[in-house]
GUSE-75828 format. One record per residue (C-alpha): residue in three letters; x, y, z. Coordinates in steps of 0.05 Angstrom, whole numbers, padded with zeros to 5 digits, always signed. Example, Ala and Ser with C-alpha at 12.3 -4.5 7.8 and 13.67 -1.06 7.14 Angstrom:
<pts>
ALA+00246-00090+00156;SER+00273-00021+00143;
</pts>
This chain:
<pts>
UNK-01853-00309-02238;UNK-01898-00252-02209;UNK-01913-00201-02261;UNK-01948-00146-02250;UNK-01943-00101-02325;UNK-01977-00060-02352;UNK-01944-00066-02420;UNK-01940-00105-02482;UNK-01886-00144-02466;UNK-01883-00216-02487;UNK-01861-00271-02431;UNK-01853-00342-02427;UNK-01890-00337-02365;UNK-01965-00310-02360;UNK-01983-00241-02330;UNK-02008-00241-02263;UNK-01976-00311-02246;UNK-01929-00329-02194;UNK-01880-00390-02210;UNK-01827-00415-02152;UNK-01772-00469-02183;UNK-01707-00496-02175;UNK-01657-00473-02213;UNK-01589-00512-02215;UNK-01525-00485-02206;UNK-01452-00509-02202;UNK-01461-00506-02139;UNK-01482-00555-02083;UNK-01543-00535-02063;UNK-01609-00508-02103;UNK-01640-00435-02098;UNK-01707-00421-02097;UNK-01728-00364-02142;UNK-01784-00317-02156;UNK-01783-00262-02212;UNK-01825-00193-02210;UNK-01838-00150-02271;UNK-01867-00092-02236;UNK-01882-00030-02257;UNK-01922+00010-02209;UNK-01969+00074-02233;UNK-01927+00101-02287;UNK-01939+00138-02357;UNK-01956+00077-02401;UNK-01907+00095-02459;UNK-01876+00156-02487;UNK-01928+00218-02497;UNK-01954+00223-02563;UNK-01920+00281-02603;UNK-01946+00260-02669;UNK-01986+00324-02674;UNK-01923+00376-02658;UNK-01881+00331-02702;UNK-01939+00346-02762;UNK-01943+00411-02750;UNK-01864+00418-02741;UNK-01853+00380-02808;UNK-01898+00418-02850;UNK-01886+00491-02830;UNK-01805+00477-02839;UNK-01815+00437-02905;UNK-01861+00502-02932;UNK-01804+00558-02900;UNK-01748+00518-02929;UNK-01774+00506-03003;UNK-01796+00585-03002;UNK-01730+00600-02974;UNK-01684+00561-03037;UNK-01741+00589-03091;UNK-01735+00663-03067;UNK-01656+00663-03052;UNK-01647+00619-03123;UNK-01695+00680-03158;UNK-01668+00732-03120;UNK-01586+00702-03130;UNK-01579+00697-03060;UNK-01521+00651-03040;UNK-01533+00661-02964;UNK-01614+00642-02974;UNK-01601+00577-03011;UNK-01546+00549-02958;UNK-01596+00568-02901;UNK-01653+00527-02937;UNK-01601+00458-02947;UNK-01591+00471-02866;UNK-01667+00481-02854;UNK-01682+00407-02899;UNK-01632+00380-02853;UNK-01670+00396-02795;UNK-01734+00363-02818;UNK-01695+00312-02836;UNK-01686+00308-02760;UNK-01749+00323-02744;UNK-01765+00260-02780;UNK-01711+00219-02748;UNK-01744+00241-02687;UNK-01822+00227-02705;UNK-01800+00158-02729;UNK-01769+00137-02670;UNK-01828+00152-02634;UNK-01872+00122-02670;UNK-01830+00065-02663;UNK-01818+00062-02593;UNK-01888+00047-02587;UNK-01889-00013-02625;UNK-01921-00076-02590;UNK-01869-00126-02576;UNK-01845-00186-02613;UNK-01832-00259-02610;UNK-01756-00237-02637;UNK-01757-00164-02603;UNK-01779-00176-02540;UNK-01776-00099-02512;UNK-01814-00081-02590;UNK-01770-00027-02616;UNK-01766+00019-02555;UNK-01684+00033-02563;UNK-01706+00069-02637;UNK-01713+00129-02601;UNK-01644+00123-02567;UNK-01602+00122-02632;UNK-01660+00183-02668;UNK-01634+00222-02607;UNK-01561+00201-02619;UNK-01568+00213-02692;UNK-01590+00282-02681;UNK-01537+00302-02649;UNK-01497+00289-02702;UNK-01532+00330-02742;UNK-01525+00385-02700;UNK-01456+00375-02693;UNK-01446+00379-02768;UNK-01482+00436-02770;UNK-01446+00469-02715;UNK-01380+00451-02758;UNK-01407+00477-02821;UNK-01430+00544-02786;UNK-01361+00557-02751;UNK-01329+00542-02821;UNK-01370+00594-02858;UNK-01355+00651-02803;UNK-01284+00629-02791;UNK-01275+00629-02877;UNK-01315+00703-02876;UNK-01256+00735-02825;UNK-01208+00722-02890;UNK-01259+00740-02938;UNK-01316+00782-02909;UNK-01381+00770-02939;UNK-01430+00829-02960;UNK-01501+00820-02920;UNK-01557+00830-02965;UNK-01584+00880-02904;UNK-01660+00882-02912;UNK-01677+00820-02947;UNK-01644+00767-02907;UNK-01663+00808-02843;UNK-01744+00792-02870;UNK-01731+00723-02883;UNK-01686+00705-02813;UNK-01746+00740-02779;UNK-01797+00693-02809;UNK-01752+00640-02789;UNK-01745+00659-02715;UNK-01829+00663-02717;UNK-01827+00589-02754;UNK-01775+00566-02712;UNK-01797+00582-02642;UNK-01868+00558-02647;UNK-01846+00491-02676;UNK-01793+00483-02612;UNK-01842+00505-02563;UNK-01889+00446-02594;UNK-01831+00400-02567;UNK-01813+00439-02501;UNK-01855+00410-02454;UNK-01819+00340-02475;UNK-01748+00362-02472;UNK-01727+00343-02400;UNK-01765+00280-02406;UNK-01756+00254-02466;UNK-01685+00249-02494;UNK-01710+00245-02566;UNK-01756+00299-02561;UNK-01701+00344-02535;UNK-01663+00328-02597;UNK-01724+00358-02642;UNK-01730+00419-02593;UNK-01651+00433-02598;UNK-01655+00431-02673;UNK-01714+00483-02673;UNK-01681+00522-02613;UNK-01612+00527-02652;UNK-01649+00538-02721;UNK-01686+00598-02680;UNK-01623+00625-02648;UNK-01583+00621-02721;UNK-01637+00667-02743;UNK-01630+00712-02689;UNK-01562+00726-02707;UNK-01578+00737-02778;UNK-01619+00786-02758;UNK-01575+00828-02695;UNK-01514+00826-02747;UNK-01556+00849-02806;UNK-01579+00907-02772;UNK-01515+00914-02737;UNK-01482+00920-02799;UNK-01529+00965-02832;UNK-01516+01017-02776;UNK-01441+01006-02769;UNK-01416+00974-02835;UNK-01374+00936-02801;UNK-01369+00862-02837;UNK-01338+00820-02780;UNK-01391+00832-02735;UNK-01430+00769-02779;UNK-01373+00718-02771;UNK-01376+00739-02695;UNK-01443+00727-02675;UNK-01437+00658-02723;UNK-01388+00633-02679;UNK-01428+00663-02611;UNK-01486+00620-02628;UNK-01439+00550-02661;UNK-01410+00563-02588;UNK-01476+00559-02550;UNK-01512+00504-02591;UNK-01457+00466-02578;UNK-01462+00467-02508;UNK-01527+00439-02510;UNK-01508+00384-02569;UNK-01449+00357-02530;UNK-01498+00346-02468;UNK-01548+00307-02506;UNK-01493+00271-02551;UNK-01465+00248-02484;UNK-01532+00214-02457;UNK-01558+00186-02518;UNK-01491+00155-02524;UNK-01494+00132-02461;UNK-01568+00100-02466;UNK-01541+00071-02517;UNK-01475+00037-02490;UNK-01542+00019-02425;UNK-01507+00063-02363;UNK-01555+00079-02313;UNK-01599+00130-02334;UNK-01578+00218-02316;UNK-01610+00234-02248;UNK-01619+00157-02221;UNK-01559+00153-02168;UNK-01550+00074-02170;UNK-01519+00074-02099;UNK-01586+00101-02079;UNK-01625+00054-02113;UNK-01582-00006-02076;UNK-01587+00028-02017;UNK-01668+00027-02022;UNK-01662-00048-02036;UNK-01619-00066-01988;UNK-01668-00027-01947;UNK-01731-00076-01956;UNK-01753-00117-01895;UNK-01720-00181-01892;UNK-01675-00173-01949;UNK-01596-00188-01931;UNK-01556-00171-01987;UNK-01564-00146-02058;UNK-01526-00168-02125;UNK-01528-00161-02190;UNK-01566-00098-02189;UNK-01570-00065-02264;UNK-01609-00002-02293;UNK-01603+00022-02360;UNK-01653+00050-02409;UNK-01704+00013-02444;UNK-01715+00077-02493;UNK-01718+00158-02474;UNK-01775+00148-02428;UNK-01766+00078-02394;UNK-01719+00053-02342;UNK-01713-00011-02325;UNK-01676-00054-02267;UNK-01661-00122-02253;UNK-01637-00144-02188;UNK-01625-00207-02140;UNK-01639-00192-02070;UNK-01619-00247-02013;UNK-01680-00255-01969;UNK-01681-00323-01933;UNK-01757-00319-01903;UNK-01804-00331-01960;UNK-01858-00290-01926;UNK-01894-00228-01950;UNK-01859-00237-02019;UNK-01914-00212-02055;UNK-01927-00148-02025;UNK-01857-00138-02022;UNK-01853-00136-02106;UNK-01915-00089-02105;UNK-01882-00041-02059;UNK-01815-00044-02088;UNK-01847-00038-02165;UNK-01883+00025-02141;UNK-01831+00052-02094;UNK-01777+00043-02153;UNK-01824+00073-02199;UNK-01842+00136-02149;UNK-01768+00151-02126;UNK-01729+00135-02183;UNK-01770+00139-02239;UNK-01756+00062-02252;UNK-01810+00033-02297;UNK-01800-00042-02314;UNK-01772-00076-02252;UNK-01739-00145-02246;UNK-01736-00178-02173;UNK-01704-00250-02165;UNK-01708-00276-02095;UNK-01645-00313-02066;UNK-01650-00356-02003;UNK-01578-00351-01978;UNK-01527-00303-02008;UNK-01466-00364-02015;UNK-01466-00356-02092;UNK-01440-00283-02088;UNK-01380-00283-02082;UNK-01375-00214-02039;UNK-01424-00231-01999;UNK-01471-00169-01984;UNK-01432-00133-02040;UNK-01444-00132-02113;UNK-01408-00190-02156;UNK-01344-00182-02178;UNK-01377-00195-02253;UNK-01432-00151-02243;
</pts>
């Protein structure tokens, strides 16, 4: 096995060794096989968001509680539900600052990857939440068309305002993340929708206070259920996806076997996968059929690093075949692959 990682990883075989063996199959002959784990230059692990998930956490937890003590003084319905929705968003904030901290667990005897896929179901999770929320907004303003709702004009238009301040800075703590990082995107679309929520409060309060006219609130509701949704269903989608181990959003796999198939000296490739490792990692494992044994070495490095550059690949998986009879499409992919 020739490893070349730059991770935690725990393997029956040593770092940095190469082992060539026999490996028996049903059929008659023997293949010789050699393994790469190669990752390339690559970010080593997720980027640490521990400090935006701190700050995040703490200003929400302070707007929320001053939020349910001033609407409970003040007998403001509308101030109380917002708070239970803001709690539920650093509850996923949480979800979200776990998982990270999880994904970068060392590796086990048991859980050989360490706990990597945590972040995969955090992101999954939150869009759950979000889609709750969604529901229980589009509820409220579809319920207010039947029986309008006075808005408590100035007050609420204060507090929304604070929360548009509280709410933008913590999602711009997470936006640098969001295309990267499926997880982190979940904590930035929470702030995000929490931010454009408040926005509404605040266009239909002083909407309302100019024209008096009630349904405008239920409106912009469901403008803003509409648009967060847009963006929930899209990271619903991939973190289900991760999950279920499809090849990653923006890795084309025809490319990637193209690129293989590519290599000098290699004949055939089979039983190429790529799925997700966690919201940062991608990893592959391939067989390529390449019956001269030479420049085997070199040719994991540059594939590791060439997989890594091009495709954003980061744990790779090479087994060498000597002749390509054992697939059964020869040159193809397996039928069972």
């Amino acid at each position: 096995m020739i490893t070349d990682n730059n991770h935690d990883h725990d393997h029956d075989c040593g770092h940095g060794h190469e082992h060539y063996h026999n490996q028996s199959h049903d059929h008659s002959h023997a293949h010789n096989h050699s393994h790469s784990h190669g990752h390339g230059h690559h970010h080593h692990g997720p980027v640490d968001y521990s400090r935006a998930f701190a700050i995040g956490v703490t200003l929400n937890i302070g707007f929320a509680t001053a939020e349910a003590v001033y609407g409970y003084l003040a007998g403001s319905l509308a101030l109380v539900a917002d708070a239970g929705h803001n709690f539920s968003d650093v509850l996923g904030l949480i979800l979200a600052w776990g998982a990270a901290w999880l994904s970068q667990k060392r590796p086990s005897e048991r859980r050989t990857y360490g706990l990597r896929s945590s972040s995969i179901l955090a992101a999954m999770f939150n869009a759950v939440l979000l889609l709750v929320a969604i529901g229980a907004i589009a509820w409220e303003a579809i319920r207010r068309f039947s029986a309008p709702a006075p808005v408590a004009g100035a007050t609420i238009i204060w507090v929304a305002l604070i929360g548009i301040v509280i709410n933008t800075a913590t999602a711009l703590l997470f936006m640098s993340g969001r295309k990267d990082d499926l997880n982190i995107r979940g904590a930035f679309l929470h702030m995000a929708a929490d931010a454009a929520v408040s926005a509404g409060v605040v266009i239909a309060g002083i909407a309302i206070m100019q024209t008096g006219w009630q349904w405008i609130d239920p409106v912009v509701s469901l403008i803003i259920a509409a648009v967060i949704f847009i963006g929930t269903w899209s990271l619903l989608r991939e973190s289900l996806d991760l999950a279920l181990h499809a090849v990653p959003e923006g890795i084309d796999p025809q490319e990637v076997s193209t690129y293989l198939a590519g290599l000098p000296g290699v004949v055939a490739v089979h039983d190429l996968h790529i799925w997700g490792m966690s919201t940062t990692e991608t990893a592959l494992t391939a067989h390529l059929v390449k019956p001269d044994h030479g420049n085997d070495d070199e040719l994991i490095t540059q594939a590791s690093k060439e997989l890594h550059e091009h495709f954003k690949i980061a744990h790779t998986t090479i087994q060498w075949e000597r002749s390509d009879s054992t697939c059964p499409t020869k040159g193809g992919a397996c039928d069972h692959c």
